[in-house]
NUMARFI-564790 format. One record per atom (N, C-alpha, C): residue in one letter; x, y, z. Coordinates in Angstrom, 2 decimals. Atoms other than C-alpha are relative to their C-alpha. Layout:
NUMARFI-564790
A_X_Y_Z
...
This chain:
NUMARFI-564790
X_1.41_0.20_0.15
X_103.49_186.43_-68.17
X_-0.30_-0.59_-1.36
X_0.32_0.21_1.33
X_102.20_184.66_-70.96
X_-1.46_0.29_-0.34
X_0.52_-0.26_1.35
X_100.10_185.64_-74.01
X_-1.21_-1.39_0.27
X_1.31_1.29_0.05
X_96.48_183.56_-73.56
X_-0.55_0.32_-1.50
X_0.60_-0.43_1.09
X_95.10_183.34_-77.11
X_-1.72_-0.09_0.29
X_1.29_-0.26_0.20
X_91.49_184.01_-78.10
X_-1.12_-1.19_0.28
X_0.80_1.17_0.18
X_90.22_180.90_-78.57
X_0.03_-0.65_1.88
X_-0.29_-0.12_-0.84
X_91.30_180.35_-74.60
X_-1.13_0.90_0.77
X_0.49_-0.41_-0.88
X_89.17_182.58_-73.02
X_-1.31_0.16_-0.78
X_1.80_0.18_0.20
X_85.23_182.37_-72.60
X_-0.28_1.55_0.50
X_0.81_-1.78_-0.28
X_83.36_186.20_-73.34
X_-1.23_-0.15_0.76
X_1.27_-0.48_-0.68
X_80.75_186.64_-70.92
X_-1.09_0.73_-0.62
X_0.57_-0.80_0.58
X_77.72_188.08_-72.89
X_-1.77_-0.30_0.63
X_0.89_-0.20_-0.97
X_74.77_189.19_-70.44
X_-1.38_-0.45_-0.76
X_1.40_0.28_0.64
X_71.94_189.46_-73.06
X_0.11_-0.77_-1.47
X_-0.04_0.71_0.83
X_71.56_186.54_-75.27
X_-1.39_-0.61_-1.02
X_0.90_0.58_-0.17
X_69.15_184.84_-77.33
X_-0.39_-1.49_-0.37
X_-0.54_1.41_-0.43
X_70.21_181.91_-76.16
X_-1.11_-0.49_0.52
X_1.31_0.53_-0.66
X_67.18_179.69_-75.07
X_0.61_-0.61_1.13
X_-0.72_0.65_-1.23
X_69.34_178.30_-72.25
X_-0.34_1.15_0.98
X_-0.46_-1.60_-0.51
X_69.18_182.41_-70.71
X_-1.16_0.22_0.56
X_1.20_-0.59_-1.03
X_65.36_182.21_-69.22
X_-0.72_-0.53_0.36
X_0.93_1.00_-0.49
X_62.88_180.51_-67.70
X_-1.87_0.58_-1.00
X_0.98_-0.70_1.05
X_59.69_180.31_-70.23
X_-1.18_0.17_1.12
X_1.31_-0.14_-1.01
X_56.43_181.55_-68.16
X_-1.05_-1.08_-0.42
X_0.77_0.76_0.40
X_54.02_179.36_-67.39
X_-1.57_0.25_-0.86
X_1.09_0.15_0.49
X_50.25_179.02_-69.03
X_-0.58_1.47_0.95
X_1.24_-0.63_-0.71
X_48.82_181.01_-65.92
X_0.72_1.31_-0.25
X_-0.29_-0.56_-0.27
X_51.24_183.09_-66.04
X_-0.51_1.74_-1.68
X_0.51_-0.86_1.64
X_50.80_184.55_-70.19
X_-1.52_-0.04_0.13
X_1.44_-0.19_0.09
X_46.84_184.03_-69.53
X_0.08_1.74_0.98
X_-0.12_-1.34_-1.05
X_47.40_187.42_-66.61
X_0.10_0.78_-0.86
X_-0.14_-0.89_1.06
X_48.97_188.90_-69.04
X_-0.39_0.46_-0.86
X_0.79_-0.77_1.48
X_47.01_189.14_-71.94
X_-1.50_0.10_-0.06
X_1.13_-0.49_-0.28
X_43.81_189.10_-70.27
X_-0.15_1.44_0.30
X_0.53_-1.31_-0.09
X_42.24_192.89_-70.39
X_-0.79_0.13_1.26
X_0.82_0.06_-0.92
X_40.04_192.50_-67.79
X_0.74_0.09_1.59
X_-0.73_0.00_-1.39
X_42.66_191.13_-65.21
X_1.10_1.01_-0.22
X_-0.52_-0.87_0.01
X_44.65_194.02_-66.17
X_-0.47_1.38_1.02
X_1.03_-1.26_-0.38
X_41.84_196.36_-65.66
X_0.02_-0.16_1.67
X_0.16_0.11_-0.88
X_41.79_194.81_-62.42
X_0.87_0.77_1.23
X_-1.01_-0.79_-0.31
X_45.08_195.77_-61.52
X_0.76_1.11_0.03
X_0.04_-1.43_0.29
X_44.97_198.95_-62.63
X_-0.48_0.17_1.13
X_0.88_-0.67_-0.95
X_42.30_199.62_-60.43
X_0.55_-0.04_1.25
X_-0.75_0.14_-0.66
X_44.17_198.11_-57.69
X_1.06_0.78_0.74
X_-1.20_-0.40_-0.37
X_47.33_199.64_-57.37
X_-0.03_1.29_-0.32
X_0.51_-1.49_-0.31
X_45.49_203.01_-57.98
X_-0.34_0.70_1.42
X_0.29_-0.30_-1.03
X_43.47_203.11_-55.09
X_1.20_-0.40_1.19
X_-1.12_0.36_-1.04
X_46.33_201.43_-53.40
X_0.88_1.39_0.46
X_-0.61_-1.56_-0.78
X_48.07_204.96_-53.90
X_-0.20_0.78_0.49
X_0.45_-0.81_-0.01
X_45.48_206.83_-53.70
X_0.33_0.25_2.21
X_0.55_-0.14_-1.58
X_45.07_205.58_-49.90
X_1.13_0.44_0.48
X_-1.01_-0.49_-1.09
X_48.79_205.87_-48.86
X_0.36_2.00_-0.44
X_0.01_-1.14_0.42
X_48.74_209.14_-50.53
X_-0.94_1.12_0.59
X_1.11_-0.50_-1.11
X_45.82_210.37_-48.52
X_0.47_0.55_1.75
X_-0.41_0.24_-1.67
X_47.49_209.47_-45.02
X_1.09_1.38_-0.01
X_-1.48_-0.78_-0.10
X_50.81_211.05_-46.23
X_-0.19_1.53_0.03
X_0.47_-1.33_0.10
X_48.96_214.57_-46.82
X_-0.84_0.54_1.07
X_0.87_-0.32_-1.23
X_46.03_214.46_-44.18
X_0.87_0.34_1.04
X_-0.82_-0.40_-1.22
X_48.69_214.54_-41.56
X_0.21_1.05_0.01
X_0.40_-1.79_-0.32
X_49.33_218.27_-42.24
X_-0.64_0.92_0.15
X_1.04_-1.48_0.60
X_45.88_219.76_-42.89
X_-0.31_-0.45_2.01
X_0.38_0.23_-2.00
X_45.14_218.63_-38.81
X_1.02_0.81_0.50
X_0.04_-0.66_-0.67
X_47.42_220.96_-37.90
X_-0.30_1.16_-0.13
């Protein structure tokens, strides 16, 4: 078997900060983000969103 030297083999290194390593977000995408409002929105959202499946998942026992 032979001996590969260092310089020979390429290190794999997952987290870089390599600008090659991500795709930059677009305009609409950083406006979502740092708007407060459309936050607020989504808050609200994905609250009631639980609230409702959270509702179903419990009501089913008080009926019997």
């Amino acid at each position: 078997m032979e001996n590969k030297k260092d310089d020979d083999l390429m290190e794999y290194v997952p987290y870089t900060t390599d600008s090659r390593s991500f795709i930059a977000p677009t305009k609409y995408t950083l406006f979502t983000r740092l708007f407060i409002p459309w936050q607020l929105i989504k808050f609200a959202h994905y609250n009631i969103k639980m609230l409702r499946i959270l509702s179903k998942g419990h009501g089913r026992f008080m009926d019997e």
